[in-house]
C-alpha positions as CSV (number, residue, x, y, z in Angstrom):
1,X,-13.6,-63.5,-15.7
2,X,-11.0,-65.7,-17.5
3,X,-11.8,-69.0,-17.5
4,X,-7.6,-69.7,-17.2
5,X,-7.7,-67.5,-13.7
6,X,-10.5,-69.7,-12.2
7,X,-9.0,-73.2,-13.7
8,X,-5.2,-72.0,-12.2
9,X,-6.4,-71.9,-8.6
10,X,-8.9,-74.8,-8.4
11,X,-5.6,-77.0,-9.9
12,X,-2.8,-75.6,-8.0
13,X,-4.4,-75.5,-4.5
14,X,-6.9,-78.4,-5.0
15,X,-3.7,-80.3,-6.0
16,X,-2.1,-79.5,-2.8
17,X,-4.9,-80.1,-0.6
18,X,-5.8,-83.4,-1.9
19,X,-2.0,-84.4,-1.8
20,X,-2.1,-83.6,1.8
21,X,-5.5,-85.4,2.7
22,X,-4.2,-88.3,0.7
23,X,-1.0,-88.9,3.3
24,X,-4.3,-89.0,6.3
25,X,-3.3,-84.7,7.0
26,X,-5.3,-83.1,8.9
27,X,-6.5,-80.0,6.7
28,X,-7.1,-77.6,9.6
29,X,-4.0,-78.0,10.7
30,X,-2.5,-75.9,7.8
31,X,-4.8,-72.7,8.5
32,X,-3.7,-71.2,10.9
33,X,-3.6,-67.2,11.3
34,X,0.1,-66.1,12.8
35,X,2.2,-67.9,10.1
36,X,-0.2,-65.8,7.5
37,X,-0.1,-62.3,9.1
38,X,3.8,-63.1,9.6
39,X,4.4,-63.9,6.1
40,X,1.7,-62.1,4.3
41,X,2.0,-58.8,6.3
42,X,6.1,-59.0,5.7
43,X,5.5,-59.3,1.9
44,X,3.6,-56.9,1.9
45,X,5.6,-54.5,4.2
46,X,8.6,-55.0,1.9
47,X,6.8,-54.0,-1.4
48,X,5.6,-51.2,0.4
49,X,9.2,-49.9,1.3
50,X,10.7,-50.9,-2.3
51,X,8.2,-49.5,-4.1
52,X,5.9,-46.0,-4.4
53,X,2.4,-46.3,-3.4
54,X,1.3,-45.5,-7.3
55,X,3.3,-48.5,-8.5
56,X,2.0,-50.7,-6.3
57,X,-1.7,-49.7,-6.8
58,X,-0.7,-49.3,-10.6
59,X,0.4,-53.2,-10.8
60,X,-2.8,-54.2,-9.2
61,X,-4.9,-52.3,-11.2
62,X,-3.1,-53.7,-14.4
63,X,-3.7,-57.0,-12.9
64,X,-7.3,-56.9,-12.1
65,X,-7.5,-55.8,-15.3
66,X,-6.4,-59.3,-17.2
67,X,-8.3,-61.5,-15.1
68,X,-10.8,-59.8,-16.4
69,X,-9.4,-59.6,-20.3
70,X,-9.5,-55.7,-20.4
71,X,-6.0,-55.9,-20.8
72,X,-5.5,-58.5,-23.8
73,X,-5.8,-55.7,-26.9
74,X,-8.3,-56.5,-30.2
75,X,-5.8,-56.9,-32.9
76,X,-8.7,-56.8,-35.3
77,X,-10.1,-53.9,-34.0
78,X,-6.6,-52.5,-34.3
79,X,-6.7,-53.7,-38.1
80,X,-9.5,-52.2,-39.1
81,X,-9.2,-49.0,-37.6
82,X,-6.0,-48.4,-39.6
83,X,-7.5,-49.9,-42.9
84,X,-9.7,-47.5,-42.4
85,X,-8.2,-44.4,-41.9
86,X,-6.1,-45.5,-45.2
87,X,-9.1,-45.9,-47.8
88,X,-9.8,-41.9,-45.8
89,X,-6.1,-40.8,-46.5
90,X,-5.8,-42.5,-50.1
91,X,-9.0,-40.8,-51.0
92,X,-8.5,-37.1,-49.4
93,X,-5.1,-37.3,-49.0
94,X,-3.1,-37.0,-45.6
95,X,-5.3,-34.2,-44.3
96,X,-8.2,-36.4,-43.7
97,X,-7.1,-37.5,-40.8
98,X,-7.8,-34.3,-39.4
99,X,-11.2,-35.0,-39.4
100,X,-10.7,-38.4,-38.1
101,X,-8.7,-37.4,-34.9
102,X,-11.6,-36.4,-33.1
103,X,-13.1,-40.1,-33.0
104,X,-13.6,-40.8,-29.3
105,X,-12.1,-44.2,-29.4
106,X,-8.5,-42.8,-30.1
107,X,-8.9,-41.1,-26.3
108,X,-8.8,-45.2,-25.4
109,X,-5.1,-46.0,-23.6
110,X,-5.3,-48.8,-26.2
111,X,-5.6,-46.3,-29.3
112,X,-3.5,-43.7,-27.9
113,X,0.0,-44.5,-29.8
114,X,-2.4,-44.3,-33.3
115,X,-3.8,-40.8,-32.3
116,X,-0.1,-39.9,-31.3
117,X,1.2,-41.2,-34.6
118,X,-2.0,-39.5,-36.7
119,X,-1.0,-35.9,-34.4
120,X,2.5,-36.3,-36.3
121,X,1.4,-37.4,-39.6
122,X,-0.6,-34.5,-39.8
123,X,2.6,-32.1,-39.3
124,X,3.8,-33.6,-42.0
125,X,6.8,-35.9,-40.3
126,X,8.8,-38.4,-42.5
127,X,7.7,-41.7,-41.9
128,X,11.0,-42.3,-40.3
129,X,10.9,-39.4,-38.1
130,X,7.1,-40.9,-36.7
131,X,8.5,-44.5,-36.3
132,X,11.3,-42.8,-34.1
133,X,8.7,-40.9,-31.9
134,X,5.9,-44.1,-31.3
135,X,9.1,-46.1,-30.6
136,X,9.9,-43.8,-27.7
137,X,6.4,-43.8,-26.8
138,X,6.6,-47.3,-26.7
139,X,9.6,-47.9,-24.7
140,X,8.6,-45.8,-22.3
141,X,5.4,-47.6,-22.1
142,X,7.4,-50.8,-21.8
143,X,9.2,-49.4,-18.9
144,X,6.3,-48.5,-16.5
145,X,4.7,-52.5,-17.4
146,X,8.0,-53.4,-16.3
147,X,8.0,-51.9,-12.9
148,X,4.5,-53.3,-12.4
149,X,5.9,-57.2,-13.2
150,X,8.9,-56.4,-10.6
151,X,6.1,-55.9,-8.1
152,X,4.7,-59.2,-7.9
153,X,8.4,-60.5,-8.5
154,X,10.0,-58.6,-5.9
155,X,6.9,-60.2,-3.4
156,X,7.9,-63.5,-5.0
157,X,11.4,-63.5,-3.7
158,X,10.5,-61.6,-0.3
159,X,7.6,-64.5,0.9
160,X,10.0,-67.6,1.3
161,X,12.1,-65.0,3.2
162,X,9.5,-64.3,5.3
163,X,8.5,-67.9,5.8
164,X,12.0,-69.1,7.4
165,X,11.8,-65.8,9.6
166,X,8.1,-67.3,10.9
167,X,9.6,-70.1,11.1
168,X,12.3,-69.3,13.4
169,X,10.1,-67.3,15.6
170,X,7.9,-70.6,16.0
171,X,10.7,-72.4,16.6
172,X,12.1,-70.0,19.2
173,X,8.3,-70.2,21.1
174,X,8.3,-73.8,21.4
175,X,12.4,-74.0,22.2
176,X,11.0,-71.9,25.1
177,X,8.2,-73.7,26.4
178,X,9.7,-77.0,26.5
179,X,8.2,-78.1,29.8
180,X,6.2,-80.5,28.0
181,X,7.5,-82.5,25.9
182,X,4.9,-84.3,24.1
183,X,3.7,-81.4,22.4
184,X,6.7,-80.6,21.4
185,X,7.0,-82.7,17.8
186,X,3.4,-81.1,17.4
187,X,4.7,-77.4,17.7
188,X,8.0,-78.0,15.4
189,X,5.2,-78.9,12.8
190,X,3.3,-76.1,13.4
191,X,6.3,-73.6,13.3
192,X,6.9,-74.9,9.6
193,X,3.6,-74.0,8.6
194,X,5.2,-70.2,7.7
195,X,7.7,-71.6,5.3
196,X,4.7,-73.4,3.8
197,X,3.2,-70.4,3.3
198,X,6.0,-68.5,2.1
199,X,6.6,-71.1,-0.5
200,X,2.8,-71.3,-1.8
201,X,2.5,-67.4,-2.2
202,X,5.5,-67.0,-3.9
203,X,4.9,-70.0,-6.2
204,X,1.1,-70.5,-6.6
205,X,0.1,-65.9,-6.5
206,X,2.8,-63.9,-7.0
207,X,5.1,-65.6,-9.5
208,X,1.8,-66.6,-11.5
209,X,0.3,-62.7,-11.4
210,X,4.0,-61.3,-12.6
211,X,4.2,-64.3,-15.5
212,X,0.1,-62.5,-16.7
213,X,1.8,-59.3,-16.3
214,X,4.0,-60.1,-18.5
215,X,1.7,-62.0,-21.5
216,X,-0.4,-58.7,-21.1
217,X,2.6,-56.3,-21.4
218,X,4.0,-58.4,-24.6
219,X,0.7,-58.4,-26.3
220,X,0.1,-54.5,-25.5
221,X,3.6,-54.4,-27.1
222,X,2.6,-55.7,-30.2
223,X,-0.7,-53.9,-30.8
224,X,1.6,-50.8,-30.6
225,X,4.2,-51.8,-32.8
226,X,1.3,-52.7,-35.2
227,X,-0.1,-49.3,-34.7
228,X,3.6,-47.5,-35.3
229,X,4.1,-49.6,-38.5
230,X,0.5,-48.7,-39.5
231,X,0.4,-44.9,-39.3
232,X,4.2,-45.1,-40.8
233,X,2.5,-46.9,-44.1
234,X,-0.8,-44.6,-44.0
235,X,1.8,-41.7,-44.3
236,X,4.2,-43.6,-47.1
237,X,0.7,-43.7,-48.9
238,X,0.2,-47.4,-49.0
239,X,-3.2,-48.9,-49.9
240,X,-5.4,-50.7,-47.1
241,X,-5.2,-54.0,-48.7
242,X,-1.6,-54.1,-48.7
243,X,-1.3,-52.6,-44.7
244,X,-3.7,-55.5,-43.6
245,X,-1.5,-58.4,-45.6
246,X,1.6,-57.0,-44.1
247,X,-0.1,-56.6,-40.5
248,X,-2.2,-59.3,-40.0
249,X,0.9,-61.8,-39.3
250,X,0.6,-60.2,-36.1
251,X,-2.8,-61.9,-35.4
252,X,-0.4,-65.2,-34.8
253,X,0.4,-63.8,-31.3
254,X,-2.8,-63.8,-30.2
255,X,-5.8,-66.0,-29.4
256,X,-6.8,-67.8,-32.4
257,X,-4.9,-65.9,-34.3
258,X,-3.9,-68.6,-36.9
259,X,-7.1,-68.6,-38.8
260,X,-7.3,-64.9,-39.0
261,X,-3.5,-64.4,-40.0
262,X,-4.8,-66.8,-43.1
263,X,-7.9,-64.8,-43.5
264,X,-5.5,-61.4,-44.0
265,X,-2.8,-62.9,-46.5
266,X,-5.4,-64.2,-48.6
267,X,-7.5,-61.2,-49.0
């Protein structure tokens, strides 16, 4: 798992539960079950009738998929995968990559905008008319990460919502039963415990989840724009050396990328 996923949640909650403990709170006083199902259950209810059921299983499938780093794209792997495939081309012309389309690897979701571009190289497209298609392919791409970040956003704005509406209804239950009023200051308390909620889900799960969604979809971006400009070179006939000097300045948008952006200018 990434480390950054574990680190986030120990920080953001334990600073929040030590900042309560240190004003003398009493920490089982914020758990409490209604305020959750009341806010959580909302959320979720919203989603659920702004949304299709794909999308929403889509967006946490993407998710569970960067805290994981399947997500994050190899850059390298990209990189050398192209260079390849131009040493093939330069040697046995355009043709060869015919016998390089059956690789197994290019079936990958992450290779699938190179196998695409090699499909049109091999029917002999312009470079220009194979940076048109990928582009498509790539905005289309775009679109459907989109949706999946407007998920998590959409919950974002609905949970604070749903907070003050918990809230209210405590409110109402203890403006009801005020027979006793000593209890009373005690059930005020407790009927704010929903905005609490609403506020810490929005802020602390699912802004955080949209803003990975987001890192993911940028870099996924770029590993396909590296691929378009790629296949567009194999087909212009440039030579591998000169594909991975012009490409590897994408390496800067990824981790530790510095070191291996220098490694592919100076080759």
């Amino acid at each position: 798992m990434d480390i950054s996923v574990v680190l986030g949640i120990v920080i953001s909650f334990g600073a929040l539960i030590l900042g309560y403990t240190l004003e003398h709170g009493i920490l089982s006083s914020l758990f409490l079950l209604s305020p959750f199902v009341i806010v959580f259950g909302g959320t979720l209810g919203a989603v659920v009738l702004s949304y299709k059921l794909t999308d929403i299983l889509s967006a946490f499938k993407s998710l569970v998929g960067t805290f994981f780093n399947k997500s994050m794209g190899n850059p390298t792997k990209v990189i050398e995968k192209i260079t390849f495939m131009a040493d093939a081309c330069r040697q046995g012309g355009i043709l060869k990559l015919q016998e390089l389309i059956n690789d197994s690897e290019l079936n990958d979701d992450e290779f699938l905008v190179l196998k695409s571009g090699m499909v049109l190289a091999l029917d002999m497209k312009s470079d220009e008319e194979i940076q048109y298609a990928l582009e498509s392919n790539i905005r289309v791409y775009t679109a459907q990460k989109q949706l999946e970040v407007s998920v998590f956003t959409s919950a974002a704005g609905f949970s604070p919502t749903m907070g003050v509406i918990g809230t209210v209804m405590g409110l109402i239950q203890v403006l009801s039963n005020m027979t006793d009023a000593a209890s009373l200051t005690a059930s005020i308390g407790v009927a704010f415990i929903a905005t609490l909620y609403g506020v810490v889900l929005a802020n602390l799960v699912y802004m955080p989840f949209a803003s990975r969604l987001k890192g993911v979809l940028k870099r996924q971006q770029i590993l396909r724009e590296m691929m378009t400009e790629g296949i567009c070179m194999i087909a212009r006939g440039e030579s591998s050396r000169s594909i991975e000097n012009k490409l590897s300045v994408y390496y800067q948008l990824f981790p530790h990328g510095d070191k291996k952006y220098k490694e592919g200018i100076e080759k």
